[in-house]
Every structure is written in structure tokens, then in C-alpha cells.
C-alpha positions as CSV (number, residue, x, y, z in Angstrom):
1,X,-21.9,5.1,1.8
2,X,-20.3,1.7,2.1
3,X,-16.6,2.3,3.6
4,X,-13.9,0.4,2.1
5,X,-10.1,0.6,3.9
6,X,-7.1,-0.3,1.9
7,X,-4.5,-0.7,4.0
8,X,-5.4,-3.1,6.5
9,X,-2.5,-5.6,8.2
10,X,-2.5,-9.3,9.1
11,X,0.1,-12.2,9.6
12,X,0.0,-15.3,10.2
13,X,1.8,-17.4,12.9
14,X,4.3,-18.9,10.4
15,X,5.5,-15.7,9.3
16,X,5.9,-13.6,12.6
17,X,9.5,-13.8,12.6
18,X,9.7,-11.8,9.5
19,X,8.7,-8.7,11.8
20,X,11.4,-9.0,14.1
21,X,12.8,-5.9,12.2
22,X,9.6,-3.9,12.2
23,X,9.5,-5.0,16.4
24,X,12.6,-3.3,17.1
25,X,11.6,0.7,16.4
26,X,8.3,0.4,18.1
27,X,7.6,0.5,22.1
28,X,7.5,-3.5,23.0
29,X,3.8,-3.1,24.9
30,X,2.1,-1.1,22.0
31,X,4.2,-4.0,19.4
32,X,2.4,-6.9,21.7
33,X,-0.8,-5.7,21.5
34,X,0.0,-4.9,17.6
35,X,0.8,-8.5,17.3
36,X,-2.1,-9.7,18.9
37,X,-4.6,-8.1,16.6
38,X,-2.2,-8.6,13.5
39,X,-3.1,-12.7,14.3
40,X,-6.7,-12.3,14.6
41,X,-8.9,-12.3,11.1
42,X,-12.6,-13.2,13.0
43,X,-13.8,-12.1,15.8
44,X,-12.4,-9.1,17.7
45,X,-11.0,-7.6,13.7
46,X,-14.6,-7.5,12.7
47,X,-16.1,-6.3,15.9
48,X,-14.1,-3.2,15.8
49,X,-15.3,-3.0,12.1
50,X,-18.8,-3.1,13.4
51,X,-18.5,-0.9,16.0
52,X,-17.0,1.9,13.7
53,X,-18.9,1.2,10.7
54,X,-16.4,-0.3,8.4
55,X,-18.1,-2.6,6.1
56,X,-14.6,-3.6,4.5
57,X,-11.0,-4.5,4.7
58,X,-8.8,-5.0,2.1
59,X,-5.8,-7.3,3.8
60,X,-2.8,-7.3,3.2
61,X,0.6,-9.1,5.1
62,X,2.0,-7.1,7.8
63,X,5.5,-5.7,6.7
64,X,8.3,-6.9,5.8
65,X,6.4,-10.4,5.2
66,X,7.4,-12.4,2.3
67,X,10.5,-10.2,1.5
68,X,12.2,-10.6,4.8
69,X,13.3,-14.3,3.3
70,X,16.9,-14.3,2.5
71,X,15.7,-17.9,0.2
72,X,14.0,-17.0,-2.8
73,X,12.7,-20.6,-3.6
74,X,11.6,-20.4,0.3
75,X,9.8,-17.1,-0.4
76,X,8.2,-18.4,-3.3
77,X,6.7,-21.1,-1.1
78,X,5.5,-18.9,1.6
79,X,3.6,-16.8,-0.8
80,X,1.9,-19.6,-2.0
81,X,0.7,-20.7,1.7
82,X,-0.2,-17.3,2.5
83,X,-2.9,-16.6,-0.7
84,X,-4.0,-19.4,-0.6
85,X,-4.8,-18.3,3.5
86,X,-5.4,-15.1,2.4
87,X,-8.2,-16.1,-0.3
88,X,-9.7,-18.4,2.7
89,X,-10.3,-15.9,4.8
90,X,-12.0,-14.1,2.2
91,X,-14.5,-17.4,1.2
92,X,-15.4,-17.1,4.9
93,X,-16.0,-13.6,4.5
94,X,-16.8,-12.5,1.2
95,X,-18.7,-9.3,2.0
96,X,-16.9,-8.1,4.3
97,X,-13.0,-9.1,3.3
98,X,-11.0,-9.0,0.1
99,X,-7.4,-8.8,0.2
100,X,-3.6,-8.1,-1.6
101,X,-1.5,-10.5,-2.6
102,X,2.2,-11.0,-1.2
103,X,4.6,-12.0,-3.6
104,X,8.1,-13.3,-3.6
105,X,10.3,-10.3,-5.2
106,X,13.4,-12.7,-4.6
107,X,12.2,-14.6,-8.0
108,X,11.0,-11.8,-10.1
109,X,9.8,-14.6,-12.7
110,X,8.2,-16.2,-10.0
111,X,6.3,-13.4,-8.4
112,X,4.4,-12.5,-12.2
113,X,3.0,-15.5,-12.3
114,X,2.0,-15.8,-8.6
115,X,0.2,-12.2,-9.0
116,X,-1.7,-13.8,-11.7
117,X,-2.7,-16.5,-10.0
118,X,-3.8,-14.5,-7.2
119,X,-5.7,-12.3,-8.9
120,X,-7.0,-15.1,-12.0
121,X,-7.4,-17.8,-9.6
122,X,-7.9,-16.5,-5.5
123,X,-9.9,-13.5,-6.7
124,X,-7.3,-11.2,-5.3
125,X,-7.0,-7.4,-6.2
126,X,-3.3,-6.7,-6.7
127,X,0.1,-6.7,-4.3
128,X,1.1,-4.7,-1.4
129,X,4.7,-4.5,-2.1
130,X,7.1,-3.8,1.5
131,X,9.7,-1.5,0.5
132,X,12.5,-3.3,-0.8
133,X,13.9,-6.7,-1.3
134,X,17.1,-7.3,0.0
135,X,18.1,-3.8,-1.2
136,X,16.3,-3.9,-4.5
137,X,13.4,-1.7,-5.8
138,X,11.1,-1.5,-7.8
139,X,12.7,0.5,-10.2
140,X,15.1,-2.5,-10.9
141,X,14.8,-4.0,-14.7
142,X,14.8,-7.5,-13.5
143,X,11.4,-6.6,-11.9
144,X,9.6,-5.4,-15.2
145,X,8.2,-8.5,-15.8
146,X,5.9,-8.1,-12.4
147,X,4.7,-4.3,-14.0
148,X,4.2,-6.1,-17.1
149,X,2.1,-8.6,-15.5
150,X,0.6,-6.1,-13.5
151,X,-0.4,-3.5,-16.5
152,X,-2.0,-6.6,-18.3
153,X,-4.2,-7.5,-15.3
154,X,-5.4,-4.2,-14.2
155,X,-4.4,-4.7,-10.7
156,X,-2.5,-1.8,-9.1
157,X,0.9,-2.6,-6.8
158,X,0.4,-1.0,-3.5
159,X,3.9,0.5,-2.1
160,X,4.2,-0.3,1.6
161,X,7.3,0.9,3.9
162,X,9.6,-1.3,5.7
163,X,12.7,-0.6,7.6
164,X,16.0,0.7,4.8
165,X,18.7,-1.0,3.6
166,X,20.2,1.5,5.9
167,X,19.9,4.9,7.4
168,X,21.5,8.6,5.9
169,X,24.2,9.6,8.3
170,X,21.7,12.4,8.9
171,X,19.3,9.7,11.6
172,X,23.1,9.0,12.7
173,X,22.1,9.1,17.1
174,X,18.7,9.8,16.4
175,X,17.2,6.3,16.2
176,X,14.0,7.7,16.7
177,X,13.7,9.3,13.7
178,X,14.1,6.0,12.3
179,X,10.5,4.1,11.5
180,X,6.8,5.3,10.9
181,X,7.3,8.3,12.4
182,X,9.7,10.2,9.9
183,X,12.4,7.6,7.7
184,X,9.9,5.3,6.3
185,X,8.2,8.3,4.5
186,X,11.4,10.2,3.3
187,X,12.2,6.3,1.7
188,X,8.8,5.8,0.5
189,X,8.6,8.5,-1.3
190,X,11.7,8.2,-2.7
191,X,11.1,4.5,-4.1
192,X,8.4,6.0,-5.7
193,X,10.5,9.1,-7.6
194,X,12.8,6.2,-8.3
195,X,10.0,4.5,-10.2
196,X,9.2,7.9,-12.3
197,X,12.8,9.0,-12.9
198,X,13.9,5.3,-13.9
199,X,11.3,4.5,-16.8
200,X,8.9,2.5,-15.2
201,X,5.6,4.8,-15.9
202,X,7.3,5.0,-19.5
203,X,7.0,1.2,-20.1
204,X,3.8,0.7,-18.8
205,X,2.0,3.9,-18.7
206,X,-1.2,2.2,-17.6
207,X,0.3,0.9,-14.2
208,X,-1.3,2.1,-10.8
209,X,0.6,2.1,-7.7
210,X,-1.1,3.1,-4.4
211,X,0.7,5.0,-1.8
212,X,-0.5,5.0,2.1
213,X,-0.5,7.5,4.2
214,X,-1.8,10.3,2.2
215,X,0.7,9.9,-0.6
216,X,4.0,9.9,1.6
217,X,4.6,13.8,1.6
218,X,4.4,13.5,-2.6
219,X,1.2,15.5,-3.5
220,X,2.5,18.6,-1.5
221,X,5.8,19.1,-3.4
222,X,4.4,18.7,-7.0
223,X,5.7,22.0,-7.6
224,X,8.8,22.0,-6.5
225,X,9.4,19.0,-8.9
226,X,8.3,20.4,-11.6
227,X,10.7,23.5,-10.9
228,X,13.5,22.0,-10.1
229,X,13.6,19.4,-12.5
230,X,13.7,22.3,-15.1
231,X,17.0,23.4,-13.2
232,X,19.0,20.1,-12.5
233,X,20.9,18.0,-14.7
234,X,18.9,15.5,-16.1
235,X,21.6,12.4,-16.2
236,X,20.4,11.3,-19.5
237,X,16.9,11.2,-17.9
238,X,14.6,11.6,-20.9
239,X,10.8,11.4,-19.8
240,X,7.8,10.9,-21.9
241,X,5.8,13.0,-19.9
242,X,6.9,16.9,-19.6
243,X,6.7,17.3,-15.9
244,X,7.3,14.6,-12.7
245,X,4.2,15.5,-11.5
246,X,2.3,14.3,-14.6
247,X,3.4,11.2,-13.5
248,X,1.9,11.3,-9.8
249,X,-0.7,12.0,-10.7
250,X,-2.0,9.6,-13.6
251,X,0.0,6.8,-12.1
252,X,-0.1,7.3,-8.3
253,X,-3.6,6.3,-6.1
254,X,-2.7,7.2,-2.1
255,X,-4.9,6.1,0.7
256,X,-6.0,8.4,3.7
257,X,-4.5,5.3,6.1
258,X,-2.3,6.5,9.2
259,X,-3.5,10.5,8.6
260,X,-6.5,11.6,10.3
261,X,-6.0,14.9,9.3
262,X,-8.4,17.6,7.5
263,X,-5.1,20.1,6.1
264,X,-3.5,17.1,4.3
265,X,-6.7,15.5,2.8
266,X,-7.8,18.9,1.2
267,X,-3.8,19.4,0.2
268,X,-3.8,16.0,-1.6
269,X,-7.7,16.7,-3.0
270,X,-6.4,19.8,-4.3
271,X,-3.3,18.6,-5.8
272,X,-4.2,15.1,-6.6
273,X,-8.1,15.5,-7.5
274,X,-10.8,13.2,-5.5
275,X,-10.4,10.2,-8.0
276,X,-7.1,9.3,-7.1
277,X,-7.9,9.3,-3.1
278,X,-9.1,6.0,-1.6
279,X,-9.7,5.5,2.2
280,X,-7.8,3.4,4.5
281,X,-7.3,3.0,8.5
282,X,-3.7,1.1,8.8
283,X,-5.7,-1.0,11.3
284,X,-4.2,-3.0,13.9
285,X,-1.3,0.5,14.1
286,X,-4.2,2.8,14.3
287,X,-7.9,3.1,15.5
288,X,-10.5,2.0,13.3
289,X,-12.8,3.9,15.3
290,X,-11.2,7.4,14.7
291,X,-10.5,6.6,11.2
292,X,-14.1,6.2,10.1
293,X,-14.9,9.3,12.1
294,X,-12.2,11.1,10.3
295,X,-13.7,10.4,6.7
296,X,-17.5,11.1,7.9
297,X,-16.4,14.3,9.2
298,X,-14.1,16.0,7.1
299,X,-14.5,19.1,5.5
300,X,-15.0,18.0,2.2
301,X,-18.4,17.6,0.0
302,X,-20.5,14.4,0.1
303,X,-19.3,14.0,-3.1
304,X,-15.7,13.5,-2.7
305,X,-16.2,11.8,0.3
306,X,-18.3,8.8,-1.7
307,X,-15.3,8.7,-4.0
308,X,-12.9,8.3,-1.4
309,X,-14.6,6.0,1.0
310,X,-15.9,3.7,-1.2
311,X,-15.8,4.5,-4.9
312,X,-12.6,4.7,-6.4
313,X,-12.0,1.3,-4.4
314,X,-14.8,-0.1,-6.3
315,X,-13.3,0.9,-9.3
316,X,-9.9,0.7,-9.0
317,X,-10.0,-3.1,-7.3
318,X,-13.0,-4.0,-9.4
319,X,-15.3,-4.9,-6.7
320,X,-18.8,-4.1,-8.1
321,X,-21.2,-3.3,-5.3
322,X,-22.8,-6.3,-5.6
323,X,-19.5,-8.7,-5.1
324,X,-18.2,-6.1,-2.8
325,X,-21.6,-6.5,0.1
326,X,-23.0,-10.1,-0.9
327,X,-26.1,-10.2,0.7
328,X,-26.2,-6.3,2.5
């Protein structure tokens, strides 16, 4: 088994002040060292990739990147840079990189036409979307024109958290609760409802959107969606598809990345089926090392584990095993 890991950060030096927000909920020694690994692409990145047996990383800008940038035509720019750096990296590294475009939400226009050229052009496999822009999601109409582009390209949009708008009076003196730890989940998953419940599966029913950290909470509530969304008021809600849960999972991929953990994988396997799990290490936040480990040793058959570590990435990114290991 080749293993393949999804969600898998980097910045560069141009664009570090775009995580001064991220910075501030996590302890300023373990945010140094973060930063220091977030900078490096070469030698001590693929080292550790040796040493646990990770043959690839599919990269992605650290969070909030591009949609920190309060000036679209600014943001526009900096995606540009970054691809184009991104797609480098990759020439140097072709069998052992491949990477997710950043694009600038701030021009929705803009960032269609920048996910094509990123995936038509730099060989790229999709976005990795941080949360919200400026207080828009990606539920928001003006943004149908990236799903569009999306849907036509066969590239999936990978939902990454960020730091809220704001925080539910419930966090109110608890700021601890605010970040990886609980918050970013509760809004992550959310976002994605949001996507469901306002049309977005229903106008491009052949979208993908990839969810880290073994799908956010979502695959263990699929039943209490269903339920209760035969009890509220629908709001004028009409869906296509009978249930929520249809949607999550024909739409929704998640990744194993941040949860090393054998009772949610067989949760999610069980709710989501293997084909829509792919594997991922949320490298420099956690160890590669116990990642990998994770995956080679969990209670699952050697089937499912294939399919999560490196063949649904293979299919869903279209790397063929041959463009995916030049020369291994």
C-alpha cells in the first residue's frame, strides 16, 4: 500500500501574517515550532515522511491563507503567487507531492477561473477552502459559479476550519473552547449542513467536498437528521433528495487527518462506507509518525484500509499510480 495524506499544511513567508488569528488560540511554543515546519517543503517535511512511511502529501495553505485578505483584487494576486509556488514544489517533487489550490473567495468570478487554471494548467487536484470569507460561506449564491466550475472539472473543494465570524454566547469565558479543540468542529460542520439545506448539492449534484477530521462529528448524527428533519419546520426547504443524510453521503469525502482513533473510523466506515474515507495526517499539527501507525493498525480489513490509504485518493484526485510514484 502506497499512503497518500490529504490534509497536509504549508505557507509561505509572504503569507504568515494571515495566521496571526490561528496564532492566538494555540500555546505560543507548540505555534513556533508549528510555524517552523509549516515553512519547510524539503528536507526535514520529507524526512519525517520517510521515517513514517508516507509516500505522499497532498499540500495545501495553512489556514486562514488567502481569505484572511480584506483586498479582493490583493487576494486574487496572492493566489496566483502561491500556485504557481505550490505547482513548483510539486515539479521538484512529482512523486512524492501534489497539492490544493487556494483561491481568492473575495472575487467569486475570479476564484472559478483560478481553480481552473490550477487544476488545467499547474496540474493541481482541487481547493482547500478555510471556513469562511469575511463572514461568507459557501452556501452563498454569489459563489455558485466556483461549484459550477468545480462540478465541470471533477475536482472536489476540501472544507477546512478557521477561526468564526464570532463565537455563541455559549464559549462566552470559555476561550478554550474556542479553536481545534471543540468550536472549529461545531462550525465546520455546520458550514457543511448549510451547503445541504441551502441548495447547493441540488444544483450541482455531482460536487464532492472533503471534510477533515473524520467528517467533523457528521457521520455519527445521520440519524438524528433524518428524524428530526421529519419533525421541524422546513422554512420552504424543499430537497431533492428525501433524507439530509442522502446528501453526506453521496456528496461528502472526510479524511482520517487529526483522529487517530479506532471507534470513530469504524463509526464513519459504518455510516459512511469505506469509499468515501481517504487518509490524512494534519501534518505540521500532528505526528506523521503516529498517523501512519494509526492506519496500518486499525481494526479494519486490508481491504478498506487500501481504499482509505491510498485508493479513493487515487480516484477521487485522479492521480493514477503511475503519476502518483514516478519512478517507485
Amino acid at each position: 500500500m502506497k499512503l497518500i495524506a490529504l490534509e497536509e499544511h504549508f505557507v509561505t513567508a509572504d503569507l504568515v501574517g494571515h495566521g496571526a488569528s490561528t496564532a492566538s488560540i494555540a500555546q505560543p511554543h507548540v505555534w513556533a515550532e508549528a510555524s517552523r515546519r509549516l515553512l519547510d517543503l524539503n528536507e526535514e517535511r520529507l524526512a519525517a515522511m520517510d521515517a513514517a512511511g508516507l509516500d505522499m502529501q497532498v499540500l495545501s495553505l495553512n489556514s486562514p491563507g488567502i481569505q484572511a485578505e480584506t483586498d479582493p483584487a490583493a487576494a486574487v494576486r496572492q493566489a496566483t503567487t502561491v500556485n504557481d509556488f505550490l505547482a513548483g514544489v510539486i515539479a521538484e517533487h512529482p512523486d512524492r507531492f501534489s497539492g490544493f489550490a487556494a483561491l481568492p473567495l473575495q472575487d467569486p468570478a475570479a476564484a472559478a477561473d483560478e481553480l481552473e487554471r490550477a487544476v488545467a494548467q499547474l496540474g493541481l487536484r482541487g481547493a482547500l477552502v478555510n471556513a469562511h470569507t469575511h463572514g461568507t460561506y459557501l452556501d452563498d449564491p454569489a459563489l455558485r459559479v466556483v461549484w459550477e466550475r468545480a462540478e465541470h472539472l471533477d475536482v472536489p473543494l476540501y472544507l477546512h476550519p478557521a477561526n468564526g465570524v464570532d463565537a455563541a454566547h455559549v464559549f462566552s469565558g470559555h476561550p478554550e473552547l474556542v479553536g481545534p479543540m471543540w468550536s472549529w468542529g461545531l462550525d465546520t460542520a455546520t458550514h457543511v449542513l448549510r451547503l445541504i439545506f441551502g441548495g447547493v448539492f441540488d444544483d450541482f449534484p455531482k460536487a464532492k467536498l472533503l471534510l477533515g477530521h473524520m467528517g467533523e462529528g457528521l457521520p455519527y448524527v445521520l440519524w438524528r437528521l433524518d428524524s428530526r428533519w421529519g419533525f421541524h419546520a422546513h422554512h420552504g426547504i424543499e430537497l431533492k433528495r428525501e433524507r439530509p443524510s442522502e446528501y453526506i453521503r453521496h456528496n461528502l469525502y472526510i479524511t482520517t487527518s487529526g483522529v487517530c482513533s479506532s471507534a470513530p473510523l469504524l463509526a464513519a466506515l459504518l455510516s459512511m462506507g469505506a469509499d468515501h474515507i481517504l487518509f490524512g495526517t494534519d501534518y505540521p499539527f500532528e505526528d506523521i509518525e503516529t498517523a501512519t501507525q494509526f492506519l496500518r493498525t486499525a481494526p479494519i480489513s486490508d481491504a478498506d484500509r487500501l481504499k482509505i490509504g491510498q485508493q479513493n485518493a487515487e480516484k477521487l484526485l485522479h492521480l493514477t499510480p503511475s503519476s502518483a510514484y514516478a519512478g517507485v
